[in-house]
Every structure is written in structure tokens, then in C-alpha cells.
C-alpha positions in Angstrom: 2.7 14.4 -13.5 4.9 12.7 -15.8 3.4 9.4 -17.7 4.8 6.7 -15.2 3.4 3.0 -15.8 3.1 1.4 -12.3 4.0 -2.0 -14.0 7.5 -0.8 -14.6 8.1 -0.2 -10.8 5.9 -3.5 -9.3 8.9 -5.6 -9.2 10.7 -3.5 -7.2 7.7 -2.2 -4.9 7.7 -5.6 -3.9 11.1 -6.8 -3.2 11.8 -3.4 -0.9 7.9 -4.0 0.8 9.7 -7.8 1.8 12.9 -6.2 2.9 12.5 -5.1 6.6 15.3 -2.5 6.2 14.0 -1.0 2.9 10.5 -0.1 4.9 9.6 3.1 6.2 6.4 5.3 7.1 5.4 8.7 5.2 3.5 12.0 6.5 0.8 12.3 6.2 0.6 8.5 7.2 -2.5 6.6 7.5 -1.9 3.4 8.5 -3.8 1.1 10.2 -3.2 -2.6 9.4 -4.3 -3.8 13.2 -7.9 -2.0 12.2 -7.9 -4.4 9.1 -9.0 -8.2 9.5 -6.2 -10.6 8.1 -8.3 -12.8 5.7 -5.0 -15.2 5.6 -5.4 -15.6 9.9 -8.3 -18.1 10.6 -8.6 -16.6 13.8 -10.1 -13.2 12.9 -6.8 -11.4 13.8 -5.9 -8.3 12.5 -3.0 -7.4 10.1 0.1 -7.0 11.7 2.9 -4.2 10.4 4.8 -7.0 9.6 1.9 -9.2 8.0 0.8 -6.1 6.1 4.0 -5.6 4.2 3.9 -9.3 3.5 0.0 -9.0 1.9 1.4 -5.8 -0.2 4.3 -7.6 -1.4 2.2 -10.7 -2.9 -0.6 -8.8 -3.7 2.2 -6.9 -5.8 3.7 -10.4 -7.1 0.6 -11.5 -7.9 0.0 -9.0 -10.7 -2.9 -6.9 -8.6 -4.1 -4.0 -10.3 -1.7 -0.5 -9.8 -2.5 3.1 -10.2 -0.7 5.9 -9.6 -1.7 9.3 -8.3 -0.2 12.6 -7.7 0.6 14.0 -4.4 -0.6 16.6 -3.0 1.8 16.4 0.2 4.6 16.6 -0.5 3.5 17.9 -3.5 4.2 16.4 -7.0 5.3 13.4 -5.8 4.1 10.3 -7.2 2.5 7.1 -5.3 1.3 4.1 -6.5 -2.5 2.9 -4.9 -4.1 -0.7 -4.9 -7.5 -1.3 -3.5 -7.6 -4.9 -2.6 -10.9 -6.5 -1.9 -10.6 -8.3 1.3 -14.6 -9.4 1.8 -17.1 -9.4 -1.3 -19.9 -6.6 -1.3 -17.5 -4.4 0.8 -15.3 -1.5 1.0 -11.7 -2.2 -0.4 -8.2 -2.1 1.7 -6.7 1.1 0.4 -2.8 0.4 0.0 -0.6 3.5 -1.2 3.0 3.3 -1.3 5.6 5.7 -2.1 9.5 5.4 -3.2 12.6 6.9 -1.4 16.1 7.1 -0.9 16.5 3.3 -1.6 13.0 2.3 0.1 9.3 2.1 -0.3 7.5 4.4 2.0 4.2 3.3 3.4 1.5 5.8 3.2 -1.7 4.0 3.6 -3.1 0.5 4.6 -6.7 0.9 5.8 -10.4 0.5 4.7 -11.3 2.4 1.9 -12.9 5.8 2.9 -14.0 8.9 1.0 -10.8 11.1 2.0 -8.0 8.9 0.2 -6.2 11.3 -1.5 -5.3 13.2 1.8 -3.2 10.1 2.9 
């Protein structure tokens, strides 16, 4: 994979992750934001589709920490991950993203697990 520095694409992770339109869902996909608790809802309520996007795109504003990763399916492409701690002393919501064709392509919102990569 070619050096890329996730900083230079946060800006624009975000403004397409607010942007309804610019949205759309990968394969392999795994994502789950109504298994993850919404720590902004005082009522315990999980993420919605629409909530999640929100939580990437100011977790992205916010400066949160970005790596990127090769592909594997499709192959070579590059994504960019962020694991977000929702509660202390557990797992992390892992949040990978992908570009194309003018929009940022969702491939995973869920609880951290041991098979990332695959997703």
C-alpha cells in the first residue's frame, strides 16, 4: 500500500459521513450500530444509522485517532479504522470507512472483535 496519512483525508471523511447523499454501505459490510449503545442517548438506546454517521463525523472533527489498513476485499483498497472507546475497561467500537465515487462507504460500526480485518 502506498504511504497514505489518514489526516490528509479526515476533513473530508467527515463532511461526506454528514451528507446523507454521500453515504453508502460496502461488502463485506459489518454494520451494526442498533447492537451499539448510544452513550449521547440517556435512555440506553442504541445507535441509529443515522446517529452513527453523526458520532463518526464528530469523532472525525474532533481530531480522534485514524489508521489506515489495506484491504483484503476488494483487494488493495485502502480504509481508514477508528476504535472509539464508548465505556472504560471495555472493548472499543470499531469504525472503518472507505472512499468512493464521490462518497464514504461504511464498512464497519460494531464492538471491537478479533476478526476486524474481514470487515
Amino acid at each position: 500500500m502506498p504511504d497514505v496519512n489518514p489526516e490528509d483525508y479526515r476533513e473530508q471523511l467527515a463532511t461526506l459521513a454528514r451528507r446523507k447523499e454521500c453515504r453508502d454501505y460496502g461488502w463485506p459490510i459489518h454494520w451494526s450500530p442498533r447492537s451499539v449503545i448510544n452513550p449521547s442517548c440517556e435512555f440506553g438506546l442504541a445507535f441509529t444509522d443515522a446517529s452513527a454517521w453523526e458520532f463518526i463525523a464528530d469523532h472525525l472533527d474532533a481530531g480522534h485517532p485514524i489508521e489506515t489498513i489495506t484491504l483484503d476485499d476488494p483487494p488493495g483498497k485502502t480504509a481508514f479504522v477508528m476504535k472509539i472507546e464508548i465505556e472504560p475497561n471495555s472493548p472499543k467500537l470499531y469504525v472503518k470507512l472507505q472512499f468512493g465515487s464521490g462518497k464514504v462507504i461504511a464498512r464497519s460500526f460494531h464492538i471491537s472483535t478479533v476478526d476486524e480485518k474481514k470487515y
